[in-house]
C-alpha positions as CSV (number, residue, x, y, z in Angstrom):
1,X,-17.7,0.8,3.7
2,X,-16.4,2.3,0.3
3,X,-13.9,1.5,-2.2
4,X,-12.5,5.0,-1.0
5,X,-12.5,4.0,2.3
6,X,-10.3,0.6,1.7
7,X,-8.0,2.4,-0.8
8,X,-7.2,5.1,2.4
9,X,-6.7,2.6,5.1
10,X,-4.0,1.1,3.2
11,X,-2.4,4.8,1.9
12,X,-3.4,4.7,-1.5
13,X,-4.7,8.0,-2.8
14,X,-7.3,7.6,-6.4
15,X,-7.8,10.4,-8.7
16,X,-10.5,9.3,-11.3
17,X,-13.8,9.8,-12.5
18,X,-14.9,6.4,-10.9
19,X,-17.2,6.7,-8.1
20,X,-15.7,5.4,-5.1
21,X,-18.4,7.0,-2.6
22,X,-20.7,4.5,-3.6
23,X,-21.5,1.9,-0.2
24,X,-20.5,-1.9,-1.0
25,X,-21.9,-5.0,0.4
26,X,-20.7,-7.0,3.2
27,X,-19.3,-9.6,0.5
28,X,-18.1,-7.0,-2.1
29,X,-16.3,-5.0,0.6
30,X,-15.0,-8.0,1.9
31,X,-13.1,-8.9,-1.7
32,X,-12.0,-5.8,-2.5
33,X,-10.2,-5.3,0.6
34,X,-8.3,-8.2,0.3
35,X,-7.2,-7.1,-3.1
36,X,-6.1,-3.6,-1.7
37,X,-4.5,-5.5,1.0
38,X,-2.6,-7.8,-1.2
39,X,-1.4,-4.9,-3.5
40,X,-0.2,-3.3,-0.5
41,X,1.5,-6.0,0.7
42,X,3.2,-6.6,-2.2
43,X,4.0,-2.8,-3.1
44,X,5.8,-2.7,0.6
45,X,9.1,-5.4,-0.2
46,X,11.3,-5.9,1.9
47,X,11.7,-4.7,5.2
48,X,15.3,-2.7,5.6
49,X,17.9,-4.5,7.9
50,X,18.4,-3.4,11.1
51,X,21.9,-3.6,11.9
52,X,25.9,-4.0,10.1
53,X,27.1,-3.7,7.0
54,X,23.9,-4.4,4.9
55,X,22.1,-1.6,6.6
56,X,24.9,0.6,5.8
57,X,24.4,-0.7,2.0
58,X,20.6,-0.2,2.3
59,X,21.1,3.3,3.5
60,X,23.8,4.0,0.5
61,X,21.4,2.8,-1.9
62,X,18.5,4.5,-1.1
63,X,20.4,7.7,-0.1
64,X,21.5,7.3,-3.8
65,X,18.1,6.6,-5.1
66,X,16.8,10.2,-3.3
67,X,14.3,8.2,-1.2
């Protein structure tokens, strides 16, 4: 598996001159993905409520935010 492989299972996109084609070991694979998956984690917040008045906030404030 490559870097570039981890970085698109969990939607990130890389533009750089690093090489992320190159094949990583079990172990190295291994660390890295939990990285990714730890960034991704915490890059996601909260989820949105589902129902009464603080989904109707949530939907104000990102209809506001142009999201």
């Amino acid at each position: 598996m490559t870097r570039k492989d981890i970085l698109k299972k969990y939607g990130f996109s890389w533009m750089s001159n690093v090489n992320l084609k190159e094949e990583l070991s079990e172990q190295a694979a291994a660390e890295f993905e939990d990285l990714i998956r730890t960034l991704a984690e915490h890059n996601r917040g909260p989820e949105p409520p589902e129902t009464g008045w603080k989904k109707q906030m949530y939907n104000q404030f990102m209809k506001g935010a142009g999201r």
